[in-house]
DRENLOBA-864293 format. One record per residue (C-alpha): x, y, z. Coordinates in pm, whole numbers, m for minus. Example, Ala and Ser with C-alpha at 12.3 -4.5 7.8 and 13.67 -1.06 7.14 Angstrom:
% DRENLOBA-864293
+--------+--------+--------+
|   east |  north |     up |
+--------+--------+--------+
|   1230 |   m450 |    780 |
|   1367 |   m106 |    714 |
+--------+--------+--------+
This chain:
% DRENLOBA-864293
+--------+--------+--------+
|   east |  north |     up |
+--------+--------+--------+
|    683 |  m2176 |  24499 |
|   1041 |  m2142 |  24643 |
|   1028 |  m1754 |  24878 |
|   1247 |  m1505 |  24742 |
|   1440 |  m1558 |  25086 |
|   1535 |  m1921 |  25024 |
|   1655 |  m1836 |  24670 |
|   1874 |  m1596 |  24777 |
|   1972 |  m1842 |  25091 |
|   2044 |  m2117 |  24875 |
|   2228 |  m1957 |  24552 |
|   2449 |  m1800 |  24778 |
|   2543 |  m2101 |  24967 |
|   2596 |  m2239 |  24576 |
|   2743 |  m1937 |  24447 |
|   3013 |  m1928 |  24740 |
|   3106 |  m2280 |  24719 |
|   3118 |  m2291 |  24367 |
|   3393 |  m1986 |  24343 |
|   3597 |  m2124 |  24703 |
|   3671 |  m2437 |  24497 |
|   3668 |  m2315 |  24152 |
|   3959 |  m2022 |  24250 |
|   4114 |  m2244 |  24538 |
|   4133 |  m2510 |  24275 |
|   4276 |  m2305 |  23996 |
|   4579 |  m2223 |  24207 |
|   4632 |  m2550 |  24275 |
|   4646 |  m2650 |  23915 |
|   4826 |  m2312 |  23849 |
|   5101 |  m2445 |  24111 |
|   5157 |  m2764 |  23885 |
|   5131 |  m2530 |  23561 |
|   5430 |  m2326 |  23663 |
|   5654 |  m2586 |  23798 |
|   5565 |  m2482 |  24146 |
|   5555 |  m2125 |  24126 |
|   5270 |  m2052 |  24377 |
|   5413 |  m2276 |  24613 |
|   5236 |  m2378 |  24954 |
|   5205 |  m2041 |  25064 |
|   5038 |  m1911 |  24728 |
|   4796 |  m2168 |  24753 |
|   4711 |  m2162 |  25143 |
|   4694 |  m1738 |  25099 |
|   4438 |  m1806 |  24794 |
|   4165 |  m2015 |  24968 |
|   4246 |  m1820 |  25282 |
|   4207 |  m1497 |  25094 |
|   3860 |  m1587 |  24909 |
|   3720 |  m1755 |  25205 |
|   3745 |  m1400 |  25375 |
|   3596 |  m1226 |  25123 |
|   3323 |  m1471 |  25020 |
|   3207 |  m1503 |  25431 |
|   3198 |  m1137 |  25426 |
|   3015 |  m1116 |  25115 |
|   2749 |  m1423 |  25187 |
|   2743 |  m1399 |  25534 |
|   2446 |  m1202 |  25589 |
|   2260 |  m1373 |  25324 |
|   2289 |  m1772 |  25391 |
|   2597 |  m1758 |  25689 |
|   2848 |  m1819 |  25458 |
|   2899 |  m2224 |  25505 |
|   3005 |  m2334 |  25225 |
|   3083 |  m2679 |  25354 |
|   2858 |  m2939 |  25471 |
|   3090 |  m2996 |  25814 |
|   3055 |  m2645 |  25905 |
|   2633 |  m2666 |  25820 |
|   2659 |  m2982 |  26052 |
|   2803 |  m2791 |  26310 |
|   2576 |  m2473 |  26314 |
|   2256 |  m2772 |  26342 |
|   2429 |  m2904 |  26623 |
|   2476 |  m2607 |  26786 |
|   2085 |  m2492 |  26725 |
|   2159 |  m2217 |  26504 |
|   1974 |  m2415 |  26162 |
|   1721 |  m2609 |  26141 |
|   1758 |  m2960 |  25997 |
|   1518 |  m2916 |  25695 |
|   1746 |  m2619 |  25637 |
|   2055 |  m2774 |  25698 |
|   1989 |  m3071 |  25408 |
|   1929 |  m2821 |  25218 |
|   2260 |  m2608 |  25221 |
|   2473 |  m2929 |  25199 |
|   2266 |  m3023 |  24857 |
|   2376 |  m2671 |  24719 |
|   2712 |  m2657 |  24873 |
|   2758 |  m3020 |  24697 |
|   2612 |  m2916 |  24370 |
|   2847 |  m2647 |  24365 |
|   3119 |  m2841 |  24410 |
|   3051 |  m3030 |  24117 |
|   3058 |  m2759 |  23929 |
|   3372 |  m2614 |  24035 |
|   3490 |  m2948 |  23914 |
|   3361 |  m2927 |  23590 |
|   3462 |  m2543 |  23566 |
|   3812 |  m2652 |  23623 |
|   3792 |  m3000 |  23388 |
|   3702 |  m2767 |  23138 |
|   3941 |  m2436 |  23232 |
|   4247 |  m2683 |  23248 |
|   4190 |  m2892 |  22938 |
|   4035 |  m3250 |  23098 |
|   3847 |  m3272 |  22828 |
|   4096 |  m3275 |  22572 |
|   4157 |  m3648 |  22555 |
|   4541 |  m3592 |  22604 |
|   4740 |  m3549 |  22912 |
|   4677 |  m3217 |  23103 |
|   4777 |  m3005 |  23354 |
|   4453 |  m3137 |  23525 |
|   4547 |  m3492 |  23551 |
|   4901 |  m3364 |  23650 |
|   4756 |  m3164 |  23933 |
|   4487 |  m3463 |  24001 |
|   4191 |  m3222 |  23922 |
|   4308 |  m2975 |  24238 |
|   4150 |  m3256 |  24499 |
|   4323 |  m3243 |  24787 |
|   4622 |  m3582 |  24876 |
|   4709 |  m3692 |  25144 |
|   5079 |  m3765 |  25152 |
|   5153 |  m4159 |  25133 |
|   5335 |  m4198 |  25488 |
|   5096 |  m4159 |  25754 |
|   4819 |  m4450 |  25749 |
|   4453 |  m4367 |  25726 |
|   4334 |  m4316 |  26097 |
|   4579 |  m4068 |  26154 |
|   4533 |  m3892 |  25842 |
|   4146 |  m3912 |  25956 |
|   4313 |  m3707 |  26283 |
|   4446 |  m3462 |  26113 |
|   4159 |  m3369 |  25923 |
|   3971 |  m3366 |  26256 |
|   4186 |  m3156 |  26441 |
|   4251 |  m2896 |  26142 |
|   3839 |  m2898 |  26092 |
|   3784 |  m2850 |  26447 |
|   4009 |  m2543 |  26483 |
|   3816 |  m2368 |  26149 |
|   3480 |  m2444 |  26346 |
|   3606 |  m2357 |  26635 |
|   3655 |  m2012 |  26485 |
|   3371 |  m1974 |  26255 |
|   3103 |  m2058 |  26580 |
|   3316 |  m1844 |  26827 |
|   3439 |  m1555 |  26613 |
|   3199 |  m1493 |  26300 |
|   2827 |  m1659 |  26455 |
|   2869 |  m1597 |  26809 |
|   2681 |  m1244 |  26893 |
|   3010 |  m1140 |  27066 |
|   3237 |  m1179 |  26800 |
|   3460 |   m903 |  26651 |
|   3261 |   m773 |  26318 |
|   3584 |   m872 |  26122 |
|   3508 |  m1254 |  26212 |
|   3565 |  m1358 |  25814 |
|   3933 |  m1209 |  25862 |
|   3949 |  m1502 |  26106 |
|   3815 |  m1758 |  25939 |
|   3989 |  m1639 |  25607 |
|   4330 |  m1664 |  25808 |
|   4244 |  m1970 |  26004 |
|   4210 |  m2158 |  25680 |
|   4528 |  m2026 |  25535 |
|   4737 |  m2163 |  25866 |
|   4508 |  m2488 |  25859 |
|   4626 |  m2514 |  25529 |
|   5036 |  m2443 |  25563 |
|   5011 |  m2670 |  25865 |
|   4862 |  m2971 |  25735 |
|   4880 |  m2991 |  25361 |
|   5206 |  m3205 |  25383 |
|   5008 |  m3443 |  25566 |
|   4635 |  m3499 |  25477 |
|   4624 |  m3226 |  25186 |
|   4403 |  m2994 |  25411 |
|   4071 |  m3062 |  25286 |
|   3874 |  m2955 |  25565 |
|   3594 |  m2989 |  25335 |
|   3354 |  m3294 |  25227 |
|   3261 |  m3057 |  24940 |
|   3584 |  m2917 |  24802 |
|   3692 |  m3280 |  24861 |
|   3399 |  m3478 |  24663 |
|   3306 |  m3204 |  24360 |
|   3601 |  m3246 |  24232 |
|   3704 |  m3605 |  24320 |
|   3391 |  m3658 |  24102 |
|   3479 |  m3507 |  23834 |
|   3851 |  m3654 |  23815 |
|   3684 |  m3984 |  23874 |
|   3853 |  m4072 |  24202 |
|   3691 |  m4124 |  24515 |
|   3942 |  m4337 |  24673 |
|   3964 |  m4110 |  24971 |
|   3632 |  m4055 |  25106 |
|   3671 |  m4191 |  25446 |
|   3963 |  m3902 |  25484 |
|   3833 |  m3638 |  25355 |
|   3464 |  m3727 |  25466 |
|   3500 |  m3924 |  25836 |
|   3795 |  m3674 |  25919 |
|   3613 |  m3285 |  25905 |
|   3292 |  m3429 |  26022 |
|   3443 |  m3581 |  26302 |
|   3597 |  m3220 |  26423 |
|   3290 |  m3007 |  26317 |
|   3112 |  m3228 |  26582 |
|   3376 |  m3226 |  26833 |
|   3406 |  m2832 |  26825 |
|   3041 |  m2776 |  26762 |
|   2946 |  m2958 |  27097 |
|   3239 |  m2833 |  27288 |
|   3079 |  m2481 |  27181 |
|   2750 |  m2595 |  27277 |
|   2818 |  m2756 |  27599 |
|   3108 |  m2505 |  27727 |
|   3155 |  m2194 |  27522 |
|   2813 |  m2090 |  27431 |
|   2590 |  m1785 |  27542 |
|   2425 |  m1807 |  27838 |
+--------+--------+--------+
């Protein structure tokens, strides 16, 4: 029988992921709805915005990952244990999925006819079609390291500011402005593949996979190896 501790570790991890794509996602699809009335910055100030508040939220219960690059990195860096670690990725995955289907069915996918949904490619995140795959892998590595970078050093280090999830909230939102033109910004294996899924596209899993894992590892051993408490 499952402790009362790891159900509450576990649904929150599922719980947060599941509402960062499902309202992340809805703007996106909102953005195609109104012709573009959200815009970039909308968008970016939405996932930024409910990443804050989720972290703060979760973040004494499970950490607050929400994405299985992120759970990679705290393992690296010793602060989960691996049994642990599988299991937040499961959740945060599952809860993708569902944001997916939350959307499918928000945004009429399931009506048979052309929708919003398909129009907005079920709010997974493109990569633009000029820059070839290893340097869209790049970018995703380089925007994933800087969020890790910030989660480990200013929300989980013991010296961080209490208001860490402000960071992370707005470090997301610039990730997001900054690259979006180029590799879409996932930044996320999960917010990438629930929804993917669902669409039935999975065309871009070495991006949106390769790319944040590479940067979680980069900045989780650089904060490991350089930047961590001694």
């Amino acid at each position: 029988m499952p402790s009362r501790t790891l159900i509450s570790t576990l649904s929150a991890e599922l719980v947060g992921t599941f509402l960062f794509i499902a309202v992340g996602g809805a703007a996106v699809i909102s953005d195609a709805q109104t012709g573009g009335a959200v815009g970039l910055v909308g968008i970016s100030l939405t996932f930024g915005l409910v990443i804050a508040a989720l972290a703060t939220a979760f973040g004494p219960i499970s950490g607050a990952h929400f994405n299985p690059a992120v759970t990679v990195a705290f393992w690296l860096v010793g602060k989960i244990r691996t049994i642990e670690g599988i299991r937040y990725i499961v959740v945060q995955v599952l809860g993708a999925i569902l944001a997916g289907l939350a959307l499918k069915l928000a945004f009429g996918g399931y009506s048979g006819e052309q929708s919003v949904y398909e129009f907005a490619g079920g709010a997974t995140p493109l990569p633009s079609m000029g820059p070839g795959t290893p340097l869209l892998i790049g970018v995703e590595a380089v925007l994933t390291s800087v969020m890790v970078f910030t989660i480990l050093l200013a929300a989980a280090d013991a010296r961080a500011p209490r208001i860490g999830a402000l960071y992370v909230g707005g470090v997301v939102a610039a990730c997001m402005l900054a690259g979006s033109a180029l590799s879409g910004a996932g930044m996320n294996p999960a917010r990438w593949f629930g929804p993917a899924l669902v669409y039935g596209d999975l065309s871009y899993a070495l991006i949106y996979v390769a790319g944040p894992l590479v940067g979680a590892i980069a900045a989780a051993l650089s904060v490991r190896y350089l930047y961590a408490e001694r």
